[in-house]
C-alpha positions in Angstrom: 3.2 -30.2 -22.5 5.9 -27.3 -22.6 5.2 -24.3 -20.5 3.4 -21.5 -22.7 0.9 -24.4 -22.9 0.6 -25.8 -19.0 0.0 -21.7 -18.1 -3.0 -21.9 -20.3 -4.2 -25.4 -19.9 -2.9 -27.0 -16.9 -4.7 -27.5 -13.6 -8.3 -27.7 -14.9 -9.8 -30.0 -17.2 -13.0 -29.8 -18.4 -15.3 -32.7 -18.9 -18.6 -33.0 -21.0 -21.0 -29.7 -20.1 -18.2 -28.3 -18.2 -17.6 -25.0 -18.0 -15.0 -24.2 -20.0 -12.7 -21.5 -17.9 -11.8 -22.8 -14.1 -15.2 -21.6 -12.5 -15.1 -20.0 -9.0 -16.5 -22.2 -6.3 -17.6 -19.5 -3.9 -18.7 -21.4 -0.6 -17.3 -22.2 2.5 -19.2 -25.9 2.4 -20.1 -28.9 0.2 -23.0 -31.3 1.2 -22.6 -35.4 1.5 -25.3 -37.9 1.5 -23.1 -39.7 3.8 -21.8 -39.5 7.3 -18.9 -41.8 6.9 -17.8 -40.4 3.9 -17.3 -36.9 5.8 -15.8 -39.0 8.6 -13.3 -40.4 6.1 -12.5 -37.0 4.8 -11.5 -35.8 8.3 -9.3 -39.0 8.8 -7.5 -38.3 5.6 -8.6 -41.6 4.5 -10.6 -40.5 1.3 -9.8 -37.4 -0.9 -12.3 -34.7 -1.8 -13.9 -30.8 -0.4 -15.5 -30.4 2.8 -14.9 -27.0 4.0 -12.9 -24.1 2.1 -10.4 -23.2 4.8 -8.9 -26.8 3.8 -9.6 -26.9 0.3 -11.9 -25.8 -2.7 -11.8 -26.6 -6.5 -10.9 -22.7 -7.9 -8.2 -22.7 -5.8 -6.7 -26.3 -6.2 -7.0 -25.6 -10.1 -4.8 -22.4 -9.6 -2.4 -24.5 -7.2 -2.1 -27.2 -9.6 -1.5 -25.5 -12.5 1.3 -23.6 -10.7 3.0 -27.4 -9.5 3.1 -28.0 -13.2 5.0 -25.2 -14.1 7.6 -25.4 -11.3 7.6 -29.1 -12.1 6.3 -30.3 -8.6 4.4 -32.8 -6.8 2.0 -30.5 -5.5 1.5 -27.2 -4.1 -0.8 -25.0 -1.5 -2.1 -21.7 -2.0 -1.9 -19.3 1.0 -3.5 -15.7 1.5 -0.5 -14.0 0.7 3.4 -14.2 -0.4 4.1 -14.0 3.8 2.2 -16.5 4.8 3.7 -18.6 2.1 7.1 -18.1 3.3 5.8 -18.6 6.9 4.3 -22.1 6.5 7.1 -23.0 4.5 9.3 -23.0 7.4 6.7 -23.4 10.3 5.6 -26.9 8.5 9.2 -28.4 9.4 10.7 -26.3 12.1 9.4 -25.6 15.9 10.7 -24.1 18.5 14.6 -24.7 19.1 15.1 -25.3 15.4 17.5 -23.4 13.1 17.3 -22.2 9.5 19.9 -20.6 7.4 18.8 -17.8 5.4 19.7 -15.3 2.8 20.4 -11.6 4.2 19.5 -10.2 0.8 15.6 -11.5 1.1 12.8 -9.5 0.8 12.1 -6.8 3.9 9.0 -8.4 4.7 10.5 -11.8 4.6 13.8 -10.8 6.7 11.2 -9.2 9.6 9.2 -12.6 9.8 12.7 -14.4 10.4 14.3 -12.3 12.0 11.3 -11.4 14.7 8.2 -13.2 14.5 9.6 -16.6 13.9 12.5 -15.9 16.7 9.8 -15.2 19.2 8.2 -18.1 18.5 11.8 -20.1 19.0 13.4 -21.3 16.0 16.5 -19.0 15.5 18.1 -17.6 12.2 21.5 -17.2 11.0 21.8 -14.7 8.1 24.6 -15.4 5.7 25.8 -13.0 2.2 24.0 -14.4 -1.3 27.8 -14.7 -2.5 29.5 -16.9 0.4 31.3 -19.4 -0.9 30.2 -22.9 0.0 33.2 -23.3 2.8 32.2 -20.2 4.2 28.3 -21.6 4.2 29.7 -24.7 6.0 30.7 -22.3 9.2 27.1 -21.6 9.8 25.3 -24.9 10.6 24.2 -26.1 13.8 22.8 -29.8 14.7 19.3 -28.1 14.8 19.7 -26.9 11.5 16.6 -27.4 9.7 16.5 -25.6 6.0 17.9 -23.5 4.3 16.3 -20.5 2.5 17.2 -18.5 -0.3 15.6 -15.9 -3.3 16.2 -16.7 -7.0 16.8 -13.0 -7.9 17.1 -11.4 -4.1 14.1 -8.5 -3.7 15.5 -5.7 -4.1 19.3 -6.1 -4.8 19.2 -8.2 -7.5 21.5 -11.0 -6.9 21.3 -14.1 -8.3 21.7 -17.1 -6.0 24.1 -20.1 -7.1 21.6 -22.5 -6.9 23.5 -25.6 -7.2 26.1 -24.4 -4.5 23.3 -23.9 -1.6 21.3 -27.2 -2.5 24.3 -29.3 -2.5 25.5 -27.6 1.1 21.9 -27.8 2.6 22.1 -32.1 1.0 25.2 -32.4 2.8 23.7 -31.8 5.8 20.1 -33.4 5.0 18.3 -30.3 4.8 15.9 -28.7 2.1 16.6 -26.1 0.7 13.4 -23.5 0.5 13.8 -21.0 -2.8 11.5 -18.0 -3.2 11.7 -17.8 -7.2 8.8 -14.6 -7.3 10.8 -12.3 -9.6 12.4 -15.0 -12.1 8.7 -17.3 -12.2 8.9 -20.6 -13.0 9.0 -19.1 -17.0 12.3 -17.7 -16.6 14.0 -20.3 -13.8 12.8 -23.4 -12.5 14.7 -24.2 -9.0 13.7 -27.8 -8.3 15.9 -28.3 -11.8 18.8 -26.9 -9.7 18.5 -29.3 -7.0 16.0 -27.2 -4.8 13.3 -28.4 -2.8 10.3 -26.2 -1.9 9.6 -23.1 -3.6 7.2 -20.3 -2.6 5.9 -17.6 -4.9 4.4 -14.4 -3.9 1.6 -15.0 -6.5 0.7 -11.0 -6.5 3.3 -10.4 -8.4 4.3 -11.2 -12.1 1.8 -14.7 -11.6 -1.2 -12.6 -10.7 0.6 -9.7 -13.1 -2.1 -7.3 -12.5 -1.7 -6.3 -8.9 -5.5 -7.0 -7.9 -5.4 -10.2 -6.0 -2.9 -10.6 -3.3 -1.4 -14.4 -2.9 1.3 -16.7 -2.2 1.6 -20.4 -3.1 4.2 -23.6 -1.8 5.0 -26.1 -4.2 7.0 -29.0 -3.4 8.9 -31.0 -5.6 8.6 -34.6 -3.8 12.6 -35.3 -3.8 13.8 -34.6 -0.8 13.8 -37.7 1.8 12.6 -36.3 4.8 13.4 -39.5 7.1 17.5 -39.2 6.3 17.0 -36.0 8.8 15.9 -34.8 11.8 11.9 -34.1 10.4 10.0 -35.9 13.4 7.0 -33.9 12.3 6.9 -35.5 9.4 8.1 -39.1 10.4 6.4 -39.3 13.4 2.4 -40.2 14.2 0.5 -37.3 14.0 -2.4 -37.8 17.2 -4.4 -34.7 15.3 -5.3 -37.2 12.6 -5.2 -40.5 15.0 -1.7 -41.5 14.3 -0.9 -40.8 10.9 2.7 -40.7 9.2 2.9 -38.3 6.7 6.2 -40.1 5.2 4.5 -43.0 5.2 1.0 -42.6 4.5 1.7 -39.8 1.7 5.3 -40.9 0.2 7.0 -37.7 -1.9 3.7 -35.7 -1.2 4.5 -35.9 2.8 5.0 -32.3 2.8 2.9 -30.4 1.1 0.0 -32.7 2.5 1.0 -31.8 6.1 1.2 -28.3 5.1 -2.4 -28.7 3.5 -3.8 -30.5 6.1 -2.3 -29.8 9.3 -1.2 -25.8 8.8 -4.0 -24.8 6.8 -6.2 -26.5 9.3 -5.2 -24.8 12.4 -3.6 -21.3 10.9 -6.2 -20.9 7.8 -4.2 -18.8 5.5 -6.3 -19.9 2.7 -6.3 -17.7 -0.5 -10.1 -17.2 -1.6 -11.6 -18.8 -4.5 -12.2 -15.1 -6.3 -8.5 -14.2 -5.9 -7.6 -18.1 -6.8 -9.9 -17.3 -10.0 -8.2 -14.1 -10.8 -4.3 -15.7 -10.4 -5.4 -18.1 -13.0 -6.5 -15.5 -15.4 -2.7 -13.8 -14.9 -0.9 -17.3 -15.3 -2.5 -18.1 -18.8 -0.5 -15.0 -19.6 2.4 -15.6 -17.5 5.0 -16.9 -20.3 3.8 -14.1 -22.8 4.2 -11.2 -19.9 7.5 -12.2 -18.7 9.2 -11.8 -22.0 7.6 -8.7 -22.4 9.1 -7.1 -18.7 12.1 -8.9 -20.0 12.9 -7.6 -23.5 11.5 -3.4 -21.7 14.1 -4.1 -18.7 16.8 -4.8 -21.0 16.0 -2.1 -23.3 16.1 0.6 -19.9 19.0 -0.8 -18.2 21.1 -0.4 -20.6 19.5 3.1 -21.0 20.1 3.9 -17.5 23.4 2.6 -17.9 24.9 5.5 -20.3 22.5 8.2 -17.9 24.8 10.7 -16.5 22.7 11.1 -13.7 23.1 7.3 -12.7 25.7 6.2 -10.1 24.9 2.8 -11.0 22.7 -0.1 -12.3 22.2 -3.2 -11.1 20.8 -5.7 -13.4 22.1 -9.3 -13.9 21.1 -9.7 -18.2 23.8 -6.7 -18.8 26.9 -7.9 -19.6 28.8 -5.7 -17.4 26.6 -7.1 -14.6 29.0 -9.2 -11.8 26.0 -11.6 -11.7 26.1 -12.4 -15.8 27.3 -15.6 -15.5 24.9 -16.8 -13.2 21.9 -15.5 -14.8 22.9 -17.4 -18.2 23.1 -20.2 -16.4 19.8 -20.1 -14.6 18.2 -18.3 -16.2 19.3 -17.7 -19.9 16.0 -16.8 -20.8 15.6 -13.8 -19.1 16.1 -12.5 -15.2 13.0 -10.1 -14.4 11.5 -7.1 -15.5 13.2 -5.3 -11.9 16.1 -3.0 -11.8 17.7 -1.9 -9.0 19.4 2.1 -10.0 21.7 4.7 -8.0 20.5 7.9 -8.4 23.3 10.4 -8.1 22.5 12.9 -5.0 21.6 9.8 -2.7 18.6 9.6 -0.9 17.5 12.9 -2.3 18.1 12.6 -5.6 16.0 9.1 -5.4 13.4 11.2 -4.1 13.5 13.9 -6.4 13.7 11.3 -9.6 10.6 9.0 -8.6 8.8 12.6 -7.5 9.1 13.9 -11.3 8.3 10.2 -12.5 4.6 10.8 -14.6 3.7 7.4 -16.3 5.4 5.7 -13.8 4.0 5.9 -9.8 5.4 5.4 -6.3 3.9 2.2 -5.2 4.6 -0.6 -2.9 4.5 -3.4 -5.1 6.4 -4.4 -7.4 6.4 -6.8 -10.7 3.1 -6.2 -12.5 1.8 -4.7 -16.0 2.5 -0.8 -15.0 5.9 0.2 -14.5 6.6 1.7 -10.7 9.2 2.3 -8.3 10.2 2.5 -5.1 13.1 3.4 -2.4 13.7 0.3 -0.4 15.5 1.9 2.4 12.6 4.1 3.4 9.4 1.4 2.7 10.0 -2.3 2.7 13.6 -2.2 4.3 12.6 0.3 6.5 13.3 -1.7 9.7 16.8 -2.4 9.4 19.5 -1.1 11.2 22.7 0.4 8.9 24.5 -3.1 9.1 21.7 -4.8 8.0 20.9 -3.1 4.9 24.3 -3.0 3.9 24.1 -6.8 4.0 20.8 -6.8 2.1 22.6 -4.6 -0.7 20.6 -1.7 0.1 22.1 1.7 0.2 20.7 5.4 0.5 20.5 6.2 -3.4 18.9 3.0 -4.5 15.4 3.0 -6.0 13.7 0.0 -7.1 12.6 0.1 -10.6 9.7 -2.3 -11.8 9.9 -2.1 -15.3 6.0 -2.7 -17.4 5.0 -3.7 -20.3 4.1 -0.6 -21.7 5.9 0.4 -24.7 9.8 1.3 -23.6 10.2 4.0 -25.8 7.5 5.3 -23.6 8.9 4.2 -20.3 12.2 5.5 -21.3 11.2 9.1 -22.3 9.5 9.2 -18.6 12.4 7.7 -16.9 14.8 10.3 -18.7 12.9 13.6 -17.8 12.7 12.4 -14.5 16.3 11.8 -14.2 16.7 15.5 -15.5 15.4 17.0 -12.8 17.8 15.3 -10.3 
């Protein structure tokens, strides 16, 4: 099936008296006749639902209709877009292990990395979205573990070369981990690319609404975790008497560990009602995105011609230094985000998204109302002056989610505004 069809139909299939949308399973348990059986499903011998935290049927409809769209083997739904990006490292790395990262990631993302996950031992080096792959090369270790990267980097708006950082990470038989929230698998598809995990935060343009908070892990099943240094994965598990994820699980190894081992002892688990209301938003997905798409378009170039605009970053212009790469990956589309200079620096930002009226000052980003924000003093808050300059951040940017209202609409807000700068 093509994609405007697997966001309506797949991951749930009903069957005679079925209900016919994904119902939501709300309970933590599920009763067996048998005490073997339940013993099985604890030894990972036999397949089925015992206790939420692990698994439940809303939310493994939801998960499995997102591996179909990124094209995967399988995939995990977590609590949030953090803990996503968390267990996607945490699930191959422990302490004295080394991942290569983006510096233009998401604030939230960057703190994790660059505090949480260093104070539990596995240390980060930060490298540009545009190095070159010789430049990349200087930067790994013999501990180096993966390699992780954004599609369309939150809030700068570069695009990644794909192909460049999956064939560097090969080189050196790692994975390479791709957050592809803002581009969705409608718009990009990484594991095409040669990427091997991909997280989502799922509150954004999957859940499109901005009422259920999520995150999901899908992994694609291609990357041959015994060529590297994965004992976690190669190795006998005691905490499930000895098994070998690699062996026992094949290309699913890694998202069954994360699954069954993570889950298990962390219990990010997203919850069936906010499972049920992501797969409301994805049977919309691949109508939505075109719609944030065609507005964004329409207002960048808008903004563009604005006298009181020091600049616009968005890669579908054709002025954009990113052009090239967005046809490539993504000739469909990019987002419906903008980043914008407002002339007067951080006050003039201020002053603009203060005399915004249908748009609103939020912190989110990427769903049906258009909103903005000003990195530097909310998500990006943390980092020092060095830091956001490598993120791409600077004083007079403001992040501009663009809706799907009507952009003649969104326009005539946006201009007013810009008046009173």
């Amino acid at each position: 099936m093509k994609i405007d069809t697997l966001c309506v139909q797949a991951g749930y299939e009903p069957h005679n008296g079925d209900p016919r949308v994904t119902p939501i399973v709300q309970s933590t348990t599920y009763a067996y006749d048998s005490a073997e059986t339940l013993g099985n499903l604890f030894d990972l011998k036999e397949s089925g639902y015992f206790y939420t935290r692990l698994a439940n049927p809303t939310v493994d409809a939801a998960a499995k209709r997102i591996a179909a769209l990124e094209g995967g083997v399988g995939a995990m739904l977590t609590a949030s877009g953090q803990a996503a990006s968390m267990l996607s490292i945490t699930n191959i790395c422990r302490a004295g292990d080394h991942v290569i990262a983006s510096s233009a990631i998401y604030g939230g993302t960057f703190n994790l990395f660059n505090k949480t996950l260093r104070e539990l031992g596995i240390e980060f080096s930060f490298v540009e979205p545009t190095i070159t792959a010789d430049q990349l090369e200087q930067h790994y270790r013999d501990n180096t573990r993966a390699v992780f990267v954004e599609t369309l980097t939150n809030p700068s708006l570069d695009v990644i070369d794909l192909e460049l950082f999956a064939a560097s990470a090969h080189a050196h038989h790692c994975p390479l981990i791709v957050d592809n929230t803002f581009a969705t698998p409608i718009n990009c598809r990484p594991f095409e690319w040669g990427a091997d995990i991909v997280v989502h935060s799922t509150s954004k343009y999957m859940d499109g609404h901005a009422v259920a908070l999520g995150g999901v892990i899908v992994d694609s099943g291609r990357f041959d975790w015994t060529s590297g240094d994965y004992p976690m994965l190669t190795t006998p598990d005691e905490s499930y008497h000895g098994v070998i994820y690699t062996e026992q699980f094949g290309a699913a190894a890694y998202i069954t560990k994360a699954c069954t081992h993570l889950m298990r002892d962390m219990g990010p688990q997203q919850s069936p009602q906010n499972a049920f209301l992501l797969n409301l938003g994805l049977e919309t997905l691949h109508l939505r995105m075109r719609r944030h798409c065609d507005n964004a378009m329409l207002v960048a170039r808008f903004l563009e011609d604005h006298e009181k605009v020091a600049w616009v970053n968005y890669p579908g212009l054709e002025s954009n230094r990113y052009y090239a790469l967005a046809q490539k990956y993504m000739p469909s589309g990019t987002c419906g985000v903008i980043s914008v200079g407002i002339k007067g620096g951080k006050e003039g930002a201020a002053r603009f998204m203060e005399a915004l009226q249908l748009a609103k000052i939020v912190i989110h980003v990427a769903d049906a109302r258009t909103c903005v924000l000003h990195p530097a003093t909310t998500t990006h808050r943390q980092m020092d002056d060095r830091q956001l300059k490598e993120a791409g951040i600077s004083p007079e940017m403001v992040r501009l989610s663009v809706g799907i209202e009507d952009p003649d609409d969104i326009i005539a807000d946006l201009d007013q505004a810009l008046m009173k700068v």
